[in-house]
N, C-alpha and C positions, 0 to 999 in steps of 0.2 A: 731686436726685431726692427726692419727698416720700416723707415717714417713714409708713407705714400705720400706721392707730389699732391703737392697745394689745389692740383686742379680736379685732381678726383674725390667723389665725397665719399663718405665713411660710411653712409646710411643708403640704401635704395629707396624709394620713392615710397614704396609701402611700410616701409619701418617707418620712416618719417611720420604718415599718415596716422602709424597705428599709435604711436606717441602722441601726436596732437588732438586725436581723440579721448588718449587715457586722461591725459592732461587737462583738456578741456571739461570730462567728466568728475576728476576730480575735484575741481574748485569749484562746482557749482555748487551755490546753497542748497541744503538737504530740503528743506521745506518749502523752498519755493513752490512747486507743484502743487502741494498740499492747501497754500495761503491762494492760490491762484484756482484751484475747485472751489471754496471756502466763497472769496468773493463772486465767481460766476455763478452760483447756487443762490447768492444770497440777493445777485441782482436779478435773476431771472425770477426768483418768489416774488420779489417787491416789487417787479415791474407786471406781471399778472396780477397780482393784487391791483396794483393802481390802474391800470388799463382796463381790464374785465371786470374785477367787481369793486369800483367803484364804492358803493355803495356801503359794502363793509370798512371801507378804510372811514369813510364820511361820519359814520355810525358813531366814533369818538371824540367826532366836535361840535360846538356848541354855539349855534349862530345863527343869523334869519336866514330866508328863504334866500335872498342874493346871496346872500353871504356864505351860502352853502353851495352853492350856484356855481361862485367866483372860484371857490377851494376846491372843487370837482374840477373847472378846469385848470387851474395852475395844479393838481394831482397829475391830470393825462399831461401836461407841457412839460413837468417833472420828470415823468415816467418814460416820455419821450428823446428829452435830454439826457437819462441816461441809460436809455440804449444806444444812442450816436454814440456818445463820447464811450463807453465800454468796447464797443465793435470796432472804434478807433484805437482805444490802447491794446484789444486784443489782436489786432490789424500789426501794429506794431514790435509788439510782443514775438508774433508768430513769425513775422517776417524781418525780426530784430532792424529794424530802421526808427533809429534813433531811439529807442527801448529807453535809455536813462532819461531823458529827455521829456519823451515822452509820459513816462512814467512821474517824475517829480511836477509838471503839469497839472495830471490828473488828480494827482495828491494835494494838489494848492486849491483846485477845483472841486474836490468834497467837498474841504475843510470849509471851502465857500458856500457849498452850498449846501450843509449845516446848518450854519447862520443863519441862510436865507429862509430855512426850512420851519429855525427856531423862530423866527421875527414872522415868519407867513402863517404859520401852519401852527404852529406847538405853544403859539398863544393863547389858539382858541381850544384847547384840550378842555375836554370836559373832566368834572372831578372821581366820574366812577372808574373808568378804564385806567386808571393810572397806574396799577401795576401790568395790565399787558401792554401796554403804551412804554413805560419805564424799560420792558424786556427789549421790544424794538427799537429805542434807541439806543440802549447797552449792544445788540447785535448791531448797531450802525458803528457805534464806535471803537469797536473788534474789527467791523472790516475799513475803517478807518487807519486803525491801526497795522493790520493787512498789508494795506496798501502802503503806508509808509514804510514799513520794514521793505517790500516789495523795492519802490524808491531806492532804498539805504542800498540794497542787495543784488542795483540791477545790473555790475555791471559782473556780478556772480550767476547771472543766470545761466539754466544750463545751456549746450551750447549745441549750435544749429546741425541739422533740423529741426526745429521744434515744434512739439505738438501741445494741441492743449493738457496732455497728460503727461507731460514733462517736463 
C-alpha cells in the first residue's frame, strides 16, 4: 500500500474532533461531578443558614450580649466570603481559566478559614449541642476533603464545555 505524501493528513477534521472528544472524556475523573454537587449543596445550606436564620446558628454559643452581637456579624462576613470566593472557583471551573490554580487557592483558603473559624467561633461552643455541632464540622471536613481531591484532580477534570452537572 503506498504511503500518502507528507502533506496530506490521514484523519479529516471530524475524526480528529471525534477523538479528542473521546479522549478528553476518558481521562476525566469519574467523580468529579459528584464531589462538585457535594460541595455546592453543602455551601449553599451553610450559607442560608448563616445569612437567613441567624439565629439558629447563634443558638449553639455561649457568650454575652456583644459577644453574640460580634459572632452574628463575623457569621454573615463569613457567609458572605463564601459565596464570593465559591462563585469565583465556580467562575473558573465553568470557564476553565486557570481551574488548577484556582482551585489549589481555594483549598489553602478553607483550610484558612477553618482555623479562623476554630479560634472565632468554635471556642465559644456551648456544651449541649456538641454532637450536632461535632456532625457539622465532620461535614466541613468531607467537603474540605472534596475539595482537595478536587485540587489533586484538576487537571483531570472533564473537558469543556462544562456544566455544573459535569
Amino acid at each position: 500500500m503506498p504511503k500518502p505524501p507528507p502533506s496530506q493528513s490521514l484523519l479529516s477534521p471530524e475524526e480528529l474532533s471525534a477523538l479528542m472528544a473521546s479522549a478528553s472524556e476518558s481521562r476525566a475523573h469519574r467523580w468529579f461531578k459528584y464531589r462538585n454537587l457535594f460541595l455546592l449543596t453543602v455551601v449553599i445550606a451553610q450559607c442560608i443558614k448563616l445569612l437567613f436564620y441567624p439565629d439558629l446558628a447563634l443558638g449553639n454559643f455561649q457568650h454575652d450580649a456583644a459577644g453574640m452581637e460580634a459572632l452574628a456579624r463575623y457569621m454573615h462576613y463569613r457567609a458572605l466570603f463564601v459565596v464570593l470566593v465559591a462563585a469565583f472557583y465556580l467562575f473558573s471551573y465553568l470557564r476553565n481559566w486557570y481551574f488548577e490554580r484556582v482551585s489549589l487557592v481555594y483549598v489553602g483558603i478553607a483550610f484558612t478559614a477553618l482555623g479562623m473559624d476554630y479560634m472565632n467561633a468554635y471556642a465559644y461552643l456551648s456544651q449541649s449541642p456538641v454532637q450536632w455541632m461535632s456532625g457539622l464540622i465532620t461535614l466541613r471536613i468531607l467537603a474540605l476533603a472534596c475539595l482537595t481531591l478536587n485540587a489533586l484532580n484538576a487537571r483531570r477534570a472533564p473537558g469543556m464545555p462544562r456544566t455544573l452537572w459535569s
